[in-house]
N, C-alpha and C positions, 0 to 999 in steps of 0.2 A: 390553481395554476402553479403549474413548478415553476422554481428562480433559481434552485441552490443545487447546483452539483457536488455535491463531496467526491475527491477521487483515492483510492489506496496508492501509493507511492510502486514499491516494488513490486513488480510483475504486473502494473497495471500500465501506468506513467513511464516507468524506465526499466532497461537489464542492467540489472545491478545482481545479476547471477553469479559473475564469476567471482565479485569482489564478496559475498557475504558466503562463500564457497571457500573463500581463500582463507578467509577472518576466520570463520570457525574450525577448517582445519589449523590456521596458525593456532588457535588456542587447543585444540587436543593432541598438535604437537608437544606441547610444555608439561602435558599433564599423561604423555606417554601412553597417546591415545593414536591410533591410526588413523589417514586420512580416510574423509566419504568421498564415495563416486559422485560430481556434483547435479546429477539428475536426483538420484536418490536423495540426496542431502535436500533437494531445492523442493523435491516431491513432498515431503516434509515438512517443510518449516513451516507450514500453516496450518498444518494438522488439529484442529480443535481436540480433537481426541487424545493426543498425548500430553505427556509434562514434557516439554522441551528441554530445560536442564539437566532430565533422566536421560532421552534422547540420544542427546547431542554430547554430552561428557557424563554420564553414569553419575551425576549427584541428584539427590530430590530437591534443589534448587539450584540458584547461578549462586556461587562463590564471588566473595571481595576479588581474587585473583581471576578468576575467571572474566569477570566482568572487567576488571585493569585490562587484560591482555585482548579482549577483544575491542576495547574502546580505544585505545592508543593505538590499534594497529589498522583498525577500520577508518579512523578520524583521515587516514593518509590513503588507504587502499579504495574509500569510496569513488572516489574518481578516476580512476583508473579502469580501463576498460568499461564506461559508463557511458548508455544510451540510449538515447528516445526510441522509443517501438515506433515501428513506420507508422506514417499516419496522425499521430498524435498532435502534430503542433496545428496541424490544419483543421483533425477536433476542436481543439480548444479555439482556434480563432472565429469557428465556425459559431460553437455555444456561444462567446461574448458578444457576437455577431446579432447574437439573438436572445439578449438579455440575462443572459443567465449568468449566477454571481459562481464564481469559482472556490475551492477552499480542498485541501489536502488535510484528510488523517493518515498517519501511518503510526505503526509499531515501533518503528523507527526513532531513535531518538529525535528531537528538535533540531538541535546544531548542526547533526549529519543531514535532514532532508534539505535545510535551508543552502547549506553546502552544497549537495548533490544538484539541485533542484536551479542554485545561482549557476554552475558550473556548466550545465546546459541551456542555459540561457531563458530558461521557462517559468522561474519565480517571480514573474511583475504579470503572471494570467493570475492568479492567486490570493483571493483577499484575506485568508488565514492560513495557516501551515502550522497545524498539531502534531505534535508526537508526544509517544507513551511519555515522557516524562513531563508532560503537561496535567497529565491525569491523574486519577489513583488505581487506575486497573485500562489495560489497553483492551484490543476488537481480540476476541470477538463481545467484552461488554462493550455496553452504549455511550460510555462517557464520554470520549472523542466526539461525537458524532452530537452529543446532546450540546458540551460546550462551544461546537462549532454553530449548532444553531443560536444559543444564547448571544453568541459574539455578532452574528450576521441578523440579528432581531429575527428568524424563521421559522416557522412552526413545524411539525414532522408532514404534514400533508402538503408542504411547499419544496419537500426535499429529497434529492433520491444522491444514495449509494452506488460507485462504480468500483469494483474491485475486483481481483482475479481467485481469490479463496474463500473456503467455506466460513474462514473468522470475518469476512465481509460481512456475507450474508445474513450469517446469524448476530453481528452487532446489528444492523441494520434492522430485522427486526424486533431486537432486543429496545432499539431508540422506537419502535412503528415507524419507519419508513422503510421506501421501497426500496427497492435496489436492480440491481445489471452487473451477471457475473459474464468475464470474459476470459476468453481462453486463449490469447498470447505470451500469457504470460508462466506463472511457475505452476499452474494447477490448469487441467483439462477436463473442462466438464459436460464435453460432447454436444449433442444437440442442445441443450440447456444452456449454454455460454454463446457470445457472440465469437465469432471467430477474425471479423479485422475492423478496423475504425470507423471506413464506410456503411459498414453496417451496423456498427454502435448509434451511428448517426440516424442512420431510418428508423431504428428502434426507439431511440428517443422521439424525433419527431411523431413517427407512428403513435406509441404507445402513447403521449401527453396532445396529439393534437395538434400540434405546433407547425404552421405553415414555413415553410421553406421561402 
């Protein structure tokens, strides 16, 4: 029986597009970089297949500077223009409705999801809230997603992945569990993703059994 939803933060839970659109062109402002188009940019950011610091500012990693200037400037920009995908809060009231224990990994640092997440009023559905800096390597490996079950006592076959990109998917079965890509958010993956909430919901009841 599932109990344990994990959910990915941006582009699953919330549009937090323009703000992480903003941030990293503020940082390739400084480093005499032009801005991105922010589809392109957001088409991106979850790309398993690139090195993101080559990407995004042309180095083979994130810089001390680099990293100052998007962390000071996002710490303030996360909330601004920040919000729930239609549908979402009536998800979740629905899952706890029916047992199921809730818990957020993201990429995302800690202090910014808890921020984000208090800011629209949705971090008391949430019995954990990870970010990369809780781990030693973020999604797409499994560490988030292992230490969320360790915390919640749940085993992989108790727990399923809800995310909108391929670093979902593939931490997801990096941990062995299942997962539910959806396509509202920053990545489109056509008939293969769920396309709105109400239908995230028949999918989960559907696929686990679960009487309404």
């Amino acid at each position: 029986m599932k109990n344990l939803i994990i959910f990915d933060m941006d582009g699953t839970l919330v549009d937090s597009g323009d703000a992480i659109t903003n941030t990293i062109n503020h940082v390739r402002s400084h480093i005499n970089m032009k801005p991105l188009e922010k589809n392109y940019l957001l088409e991106n950011l979850n790309n398993p297949n690139i090195n993101s610091a080559e990407f995004f500012y042309n180095t083979p990693a994130f810089t001390k500077k680099q990293t100052e200037l998007f962390e000071k400037y996002y710490y303030q920009a996360c909330v601004v223009d920040l919000k729930v995908y239609d549908g979402i809060i009536d998800l979740l009231e629905k899952l706890k409705q029916n047992n199921f224990k809730l818990s957020v990994a993201t990429n995302a640092h800690t202090p910014f999801a808890i921020k984000m997440l208090t800011h629209l009023q949705i971090d008391s559905f949430f019995s954990t809230i990870i970010g990369a800096d809780m781990v030693e390597r973020s999604k797409p490996h499994p560490d988030m997603i292992i230490k969320t079950m360790t915390q919640l006592n749940n085993d992989p076959c108790q727990t399923i992945l809800i995310g909108d990109s391929h670093k979902d998917s593939i931490a997801a079965k990096n941990a062995n569990i299942d997962s539910i890509l959806v396509n509202w958010g920053f990545s489109n993956h056509d008939t293969k993703g769920i396309d709105c909430t109400t239908n995230l919901l028949k999918e989960i009841y559907a696929r686990y059994n679960i009487h309404q």
